[in-house]
C-alpha atoms as one frame of an Amber mdcrd trajectory, in Angstrom:
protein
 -19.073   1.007 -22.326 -18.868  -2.352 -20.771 -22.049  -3.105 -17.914 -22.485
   0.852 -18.858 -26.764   0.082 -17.704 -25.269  -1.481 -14.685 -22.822   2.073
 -13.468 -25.649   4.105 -14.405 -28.236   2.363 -11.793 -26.170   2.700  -9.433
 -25.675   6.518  -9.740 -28.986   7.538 -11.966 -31.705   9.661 -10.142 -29.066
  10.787  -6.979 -28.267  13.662  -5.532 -24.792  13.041  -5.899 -21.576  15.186
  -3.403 -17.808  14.345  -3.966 -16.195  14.877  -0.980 -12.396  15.250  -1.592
 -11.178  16.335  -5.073  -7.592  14.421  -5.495  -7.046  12.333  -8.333 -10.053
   9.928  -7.543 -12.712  12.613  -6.616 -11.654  14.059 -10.082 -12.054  10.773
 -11.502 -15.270  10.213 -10.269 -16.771  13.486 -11.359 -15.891  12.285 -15.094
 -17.054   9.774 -15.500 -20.318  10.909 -13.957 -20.340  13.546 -16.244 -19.877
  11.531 -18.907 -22.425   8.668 -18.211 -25.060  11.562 -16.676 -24.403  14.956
 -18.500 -27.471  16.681 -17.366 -27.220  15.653 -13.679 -23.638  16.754 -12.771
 -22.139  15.609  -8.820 -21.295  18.195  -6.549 -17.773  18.724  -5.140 -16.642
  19.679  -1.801 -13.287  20.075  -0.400 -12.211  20.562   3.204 -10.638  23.721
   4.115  -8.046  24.338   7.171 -10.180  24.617   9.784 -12.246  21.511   9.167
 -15.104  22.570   6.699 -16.130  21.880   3.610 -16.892  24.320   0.777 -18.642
  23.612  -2.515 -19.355  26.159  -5.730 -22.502  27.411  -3.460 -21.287  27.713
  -0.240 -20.278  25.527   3.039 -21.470  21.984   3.356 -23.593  20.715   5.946
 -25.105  17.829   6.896 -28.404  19.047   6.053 -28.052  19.390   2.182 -30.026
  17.620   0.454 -27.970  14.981  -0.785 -28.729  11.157  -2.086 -25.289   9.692
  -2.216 -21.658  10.975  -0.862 -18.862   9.689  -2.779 -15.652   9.708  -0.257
 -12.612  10.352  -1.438  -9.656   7.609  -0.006  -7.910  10.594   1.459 -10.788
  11.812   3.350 -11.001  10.020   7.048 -14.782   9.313   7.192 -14.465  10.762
  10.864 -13.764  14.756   9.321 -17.341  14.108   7.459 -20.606  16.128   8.677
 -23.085  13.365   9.849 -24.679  12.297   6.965 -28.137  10.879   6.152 -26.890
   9.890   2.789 -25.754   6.469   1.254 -21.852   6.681   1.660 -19.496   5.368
  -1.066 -16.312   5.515  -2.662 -15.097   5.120  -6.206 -13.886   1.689  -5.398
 -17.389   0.600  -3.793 -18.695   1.394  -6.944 -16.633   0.049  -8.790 -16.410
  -3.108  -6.968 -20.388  -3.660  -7.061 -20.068  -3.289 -11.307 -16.971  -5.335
 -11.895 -16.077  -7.174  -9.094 -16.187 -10.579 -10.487 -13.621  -9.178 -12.900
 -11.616  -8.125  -9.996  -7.930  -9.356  -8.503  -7.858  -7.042  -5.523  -4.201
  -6.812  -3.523  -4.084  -5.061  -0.151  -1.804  -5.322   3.296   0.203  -2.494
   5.190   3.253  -3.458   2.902   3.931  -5.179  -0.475   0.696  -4.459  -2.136
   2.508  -2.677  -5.205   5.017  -5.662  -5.524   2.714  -7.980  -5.055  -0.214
  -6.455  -7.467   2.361  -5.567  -9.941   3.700  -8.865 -10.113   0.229 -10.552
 -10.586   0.094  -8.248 -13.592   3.376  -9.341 -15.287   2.550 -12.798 -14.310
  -1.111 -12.371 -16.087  -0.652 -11.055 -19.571  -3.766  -8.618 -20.641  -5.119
  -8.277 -17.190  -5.202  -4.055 -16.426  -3.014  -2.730 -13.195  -5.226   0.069
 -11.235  -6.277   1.289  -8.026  -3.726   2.643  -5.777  -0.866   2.449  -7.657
  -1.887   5.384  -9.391  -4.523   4.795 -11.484  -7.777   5.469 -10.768 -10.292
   2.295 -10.889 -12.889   4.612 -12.989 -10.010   5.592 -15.295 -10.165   2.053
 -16.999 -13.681   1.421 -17.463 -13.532   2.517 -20.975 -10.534  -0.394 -21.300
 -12.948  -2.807 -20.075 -14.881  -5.844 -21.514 -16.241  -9.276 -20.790 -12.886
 -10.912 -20.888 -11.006  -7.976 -18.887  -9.228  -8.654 -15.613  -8.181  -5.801
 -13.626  -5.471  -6.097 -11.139  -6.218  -3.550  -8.178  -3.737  -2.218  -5.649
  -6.274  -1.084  -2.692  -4.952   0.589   0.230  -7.389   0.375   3.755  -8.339
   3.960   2.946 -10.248   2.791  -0.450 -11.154  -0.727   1.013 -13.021   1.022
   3.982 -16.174   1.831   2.740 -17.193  -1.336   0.708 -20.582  -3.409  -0.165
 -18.714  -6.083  -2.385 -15.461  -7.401  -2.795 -12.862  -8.078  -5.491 -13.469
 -12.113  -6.881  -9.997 -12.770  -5.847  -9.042 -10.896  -3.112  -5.569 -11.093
  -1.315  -4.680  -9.678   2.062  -0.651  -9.337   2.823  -0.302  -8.657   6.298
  -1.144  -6.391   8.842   0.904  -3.839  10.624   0.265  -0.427  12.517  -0.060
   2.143   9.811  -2.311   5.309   9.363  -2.897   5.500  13.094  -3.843   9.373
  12.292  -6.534   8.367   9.782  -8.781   5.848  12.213 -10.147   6.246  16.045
  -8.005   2.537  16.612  -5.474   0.272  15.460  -8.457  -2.077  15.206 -10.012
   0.227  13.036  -7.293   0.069  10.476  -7.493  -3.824  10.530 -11.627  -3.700
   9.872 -10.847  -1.266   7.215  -8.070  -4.280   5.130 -10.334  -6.899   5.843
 -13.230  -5.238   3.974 -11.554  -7.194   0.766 -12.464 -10.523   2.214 -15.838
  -9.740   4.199 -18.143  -8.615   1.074 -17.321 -11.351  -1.435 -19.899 -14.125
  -2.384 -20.111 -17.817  -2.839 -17.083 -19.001  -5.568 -14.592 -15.937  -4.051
 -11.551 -16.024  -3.236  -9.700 -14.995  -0.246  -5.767 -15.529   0.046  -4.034
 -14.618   3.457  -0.703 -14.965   5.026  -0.935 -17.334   7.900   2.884 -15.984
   8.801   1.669 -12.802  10.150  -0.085 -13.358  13.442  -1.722  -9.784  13.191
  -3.582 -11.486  10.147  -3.878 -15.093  11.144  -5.749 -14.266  14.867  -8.197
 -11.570  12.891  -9.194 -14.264  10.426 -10.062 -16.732  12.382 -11.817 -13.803
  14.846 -13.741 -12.959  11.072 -14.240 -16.357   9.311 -17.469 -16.873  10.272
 -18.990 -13.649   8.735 -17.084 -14.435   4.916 -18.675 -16.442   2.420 -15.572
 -16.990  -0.068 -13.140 -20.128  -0.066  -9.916 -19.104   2.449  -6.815 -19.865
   1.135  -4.351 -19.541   3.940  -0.594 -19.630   2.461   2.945 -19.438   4.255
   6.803 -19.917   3.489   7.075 -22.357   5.603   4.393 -24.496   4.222   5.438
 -24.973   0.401   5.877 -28.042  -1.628   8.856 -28.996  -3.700   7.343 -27.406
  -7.203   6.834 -24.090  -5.214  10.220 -24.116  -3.854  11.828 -24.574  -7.305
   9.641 -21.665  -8.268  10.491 -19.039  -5.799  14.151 -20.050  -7.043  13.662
 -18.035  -9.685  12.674 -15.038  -7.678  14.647 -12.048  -8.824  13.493 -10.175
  -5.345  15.923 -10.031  -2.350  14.567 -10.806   1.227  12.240 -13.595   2.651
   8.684 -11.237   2.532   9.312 -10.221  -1.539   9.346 -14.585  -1.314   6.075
 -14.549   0.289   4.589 -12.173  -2.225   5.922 -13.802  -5.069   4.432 -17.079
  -4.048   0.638 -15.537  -3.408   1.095 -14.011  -6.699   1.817 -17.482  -8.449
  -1.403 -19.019  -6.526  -3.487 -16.364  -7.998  -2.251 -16.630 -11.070  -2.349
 -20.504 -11.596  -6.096 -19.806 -10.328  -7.045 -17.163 -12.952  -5.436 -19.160
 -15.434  -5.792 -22.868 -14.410  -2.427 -23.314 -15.836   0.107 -25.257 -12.980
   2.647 -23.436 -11.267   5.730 -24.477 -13.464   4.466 -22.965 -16.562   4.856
 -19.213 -13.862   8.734 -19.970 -13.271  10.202 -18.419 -16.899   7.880 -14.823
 -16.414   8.552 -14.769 -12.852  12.756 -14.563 -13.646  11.814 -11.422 -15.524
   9.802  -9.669 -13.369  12.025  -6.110 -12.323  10.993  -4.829  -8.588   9.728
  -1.349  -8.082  11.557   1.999  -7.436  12.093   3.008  -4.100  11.656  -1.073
  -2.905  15.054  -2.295  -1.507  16.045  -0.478  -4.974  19.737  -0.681  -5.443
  20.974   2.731  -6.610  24.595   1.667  -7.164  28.277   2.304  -5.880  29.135
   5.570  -5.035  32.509   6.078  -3.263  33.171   2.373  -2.728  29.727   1.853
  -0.900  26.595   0.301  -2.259  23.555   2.391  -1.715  20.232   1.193  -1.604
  16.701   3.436  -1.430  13.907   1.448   0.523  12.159   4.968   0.863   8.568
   2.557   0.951   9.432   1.660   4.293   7.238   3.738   6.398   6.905   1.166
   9.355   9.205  -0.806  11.897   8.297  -4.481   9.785   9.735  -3.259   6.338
  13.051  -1.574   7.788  13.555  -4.741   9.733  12.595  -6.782   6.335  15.038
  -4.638   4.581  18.052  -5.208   6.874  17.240  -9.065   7.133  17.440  -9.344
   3.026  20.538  -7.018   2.536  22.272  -9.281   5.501  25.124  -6.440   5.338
  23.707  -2.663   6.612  26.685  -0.935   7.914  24.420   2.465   7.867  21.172
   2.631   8.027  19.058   5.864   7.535  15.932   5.758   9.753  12.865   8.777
  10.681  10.399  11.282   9.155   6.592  11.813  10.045   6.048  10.570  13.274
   2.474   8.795  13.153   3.165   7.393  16.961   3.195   3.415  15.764   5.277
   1.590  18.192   9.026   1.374  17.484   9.841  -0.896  19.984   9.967  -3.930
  17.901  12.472  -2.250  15.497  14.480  -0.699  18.849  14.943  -4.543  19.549
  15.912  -5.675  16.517  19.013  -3.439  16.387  20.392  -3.752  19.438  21.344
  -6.911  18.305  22.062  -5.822  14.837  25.777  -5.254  14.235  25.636  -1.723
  12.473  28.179   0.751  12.776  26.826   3.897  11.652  22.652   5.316  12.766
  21.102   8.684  11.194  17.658  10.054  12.892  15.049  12.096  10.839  12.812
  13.889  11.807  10.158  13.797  15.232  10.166   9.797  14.213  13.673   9.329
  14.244  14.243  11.616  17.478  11.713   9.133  18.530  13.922   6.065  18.007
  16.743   7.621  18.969  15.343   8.268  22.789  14.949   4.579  22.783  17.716
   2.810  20.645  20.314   5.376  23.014  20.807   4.021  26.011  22.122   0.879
  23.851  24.160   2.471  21.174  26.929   4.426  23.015  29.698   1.987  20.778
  27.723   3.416  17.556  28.343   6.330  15.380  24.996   8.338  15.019  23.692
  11.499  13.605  20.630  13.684  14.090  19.958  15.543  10.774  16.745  16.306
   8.811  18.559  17.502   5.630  19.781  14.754   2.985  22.373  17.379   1.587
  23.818  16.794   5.203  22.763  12.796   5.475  23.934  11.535   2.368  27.319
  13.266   2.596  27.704  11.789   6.660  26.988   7.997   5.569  29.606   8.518
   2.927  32.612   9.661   4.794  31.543   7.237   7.903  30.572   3.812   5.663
  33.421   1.807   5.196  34.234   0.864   2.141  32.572  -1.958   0.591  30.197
  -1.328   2.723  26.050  -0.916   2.428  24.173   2.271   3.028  20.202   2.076
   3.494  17.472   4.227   3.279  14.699   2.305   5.352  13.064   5.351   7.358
  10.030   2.798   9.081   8.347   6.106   9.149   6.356   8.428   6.745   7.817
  11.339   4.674   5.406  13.866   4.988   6.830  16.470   7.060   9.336  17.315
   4.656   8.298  15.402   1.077   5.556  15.016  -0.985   5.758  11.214  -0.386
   7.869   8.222  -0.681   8.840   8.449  -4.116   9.712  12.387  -3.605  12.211
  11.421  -0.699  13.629   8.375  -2.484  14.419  10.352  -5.669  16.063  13.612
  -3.321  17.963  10.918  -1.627  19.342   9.505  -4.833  19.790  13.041  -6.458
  22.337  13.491  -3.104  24.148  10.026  -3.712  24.733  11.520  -7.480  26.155
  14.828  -6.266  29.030  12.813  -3.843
């Protein structure tokens, strides 16, 4: 196993708790198993009322543990105080191979954007958040590897180094139920930028002012070389290369061209020789995903969009929403920006889900008395609506600017139920 000596310093001699047994606290306690047999970690989950159980018993804060290993889904606030050293599976990961890191994060377009670094940088190994556990590729690993990693703010928050190459997106309010602040949040994404050392990277948008007023409030305390990118500030070789963008809307432009930066980096090759694999790169499901014609209307599933920016991204790059499907978990981000964004839209045809889309609805009303709206949590109900009120020719899309947890697994669960409705018209 590649810098095997290295993992097992880092873990050898602890008293080691998982805390949080999803797909990473399961990954964790392999590989520990695997690299210490005889000292196995202890796991704990949290039950309903707040506590946490292990094999022996409830968990407190006095057991006698070394190291905690925090699971991403686990808010650090719904931890007993601890006395221990607190990690995560990325930390650790991070402090072992972190100069064979690309590291992608921002509140939306990390999965595009980390995705696309991988097609654009044959060998390299896609992990992280997009579903594959960091430890789950160490055995993949050696001293020419380069692994791309999608990292959301709940992995990047606990942190004592930073990818090589890190790149940070944009900033929006998401996940207000997982930190004390908005702030919070922010300080949490930024981790991929304040750990790294002399001859890092750091790549941020300069077009989101969330981003570009924390940098500069941050800059001081970061020791890798800032490379501050925007649309509007591209030369003629980029321009010819976004061309060849096969990704609809302005912000999949501005991921594609941080994605070509990092990859003429990594490779020291120029930019043209990125313009024939970036033609052939296919966007994700669920992303401003065009599911087809049904009925004479052209339905699209943007089901990622689980804030205000992205549904107002989405409508911007289709130009043409005659119907637009918006609602679901309501996390209390502000909605106001998307509220005034429609009312100058000209859409004909509004559906509300859920306590999020009631929400909008109380404030997009007293402007949409000329529009045709629904209030519905069911899709079986939706889906059929938008068909017999779209015109046809016209564009229905899913772009909730909310989360789906109140009635779906996730995203990808309420994208593929709403395309499982379209099918059934």
């Amino acid at each position: 196993m590649f810098r095997e000596q290295q993992l097992k310093a880092l873990l050898e001699g602890r008293r080691i708790l998982i805390a949080g047994y999803g797909r990473e606290g399961q990954s964790a306690e392999r590989l520990i198993k695997k690299l210490l047999p005889d000292a196995p970690a202890t796991v704990a989950t949290q039950v309903e009322d707040g506590r946490w159980k292990t094999e022996s018993g409830e968990w407190r804060a006095d057991w006698p543990f070394d190291m905690v290993i925090k699971s991403p889904g686990i808010p650090t606030f719904h931890l007993p105080p601890l006395t221990a050293h607190l990690t995560s599976l990325t930390d650790i990961f991070l402090q072992v191979y972190g100069d064979r890191t690309v590291g992608i994060t921002g509140t939306k377009g990390k999965s595009t954007t980390a995705s696309l670094i991988h097609h654009l940088l044959p060998g390299s190994i896609l992990a992280g958040n997009i579903g594959v556990p960091l430890f789950d590729v160490i055995e993949q690993l050696d001293e020419h590897s380069l692994v791309v990693a999608e990292l959301s703010c709940h992995q990047l928050e606990v942190l004592h180094r930073s990818p090589h190459v890190a790149v940070l997106l944009n900033l929006y309010q998401e996940h207000l139920d997982h930190y004390v602040d908005y702030m919070g949040y922010k300080m949490a994404k930024m981790q991929i930028a304040l750990h790294q050392q002399a001859g890092d990277h750091f790549y941020y948008c300069t077009d989101n002012e969330e981003l570009r007023s924390l940098v500069e409030e941050v800059k001081d305390r970061m020791a890798g070389e800032l490379h501050p990118y925007s649309l509007g500030n591209t030369d003629e070789e980029e321009r010819r290369l976004l061309a060849a963008c096969p990704l609809e809307g302005e912000h999949n432009r501005s991921n594609a061209l941080v994605a070509c930066r990092v990859a003429s980096l990594v490779t020291r090759q120029p930019l043209s020789t990125l313009r024939s694999p970036l033609s052939t790169f296919q966007g994700l499901h669920h992303r401003m995903e065009r599911v087809g014609e049904k009925r004479g209307i052209t339905w699209y599933d943007d089901s990622i969009s689980t804030i205000p920016a992205a549904a107002i991204a989405a409508v911007k790059a289709l130009g043409r929403v005659d119907t637009l499907i918006l609602g679901g978990f309501d996390r209390g981000i502000d909605y106001q920006p998307l509220v005034d964004f429609l009312k100058e839209y000209p859409i004909r045809n509004l559906v509300f889900v859920g306590a999020a889309g009631r929400r909008i609805y109380n404030l997009l009303s007293p402007f949409t008395s000329h529009l045709s709206s629904l209030i519905e949590d069911d899709y079986t109900r939706i889906v059929p609506w938008c068909a017999e009120h779209t015109p046809q020719g016209g564009v229905v899309l899913l772009s909730p600017a909310a989360a789906s947890y109140d009635a779906f697994r996730n995203f990808e669960h309420r994208g593929d139920f709403f395309r499982e409705q379209i099918s059934k018209l």
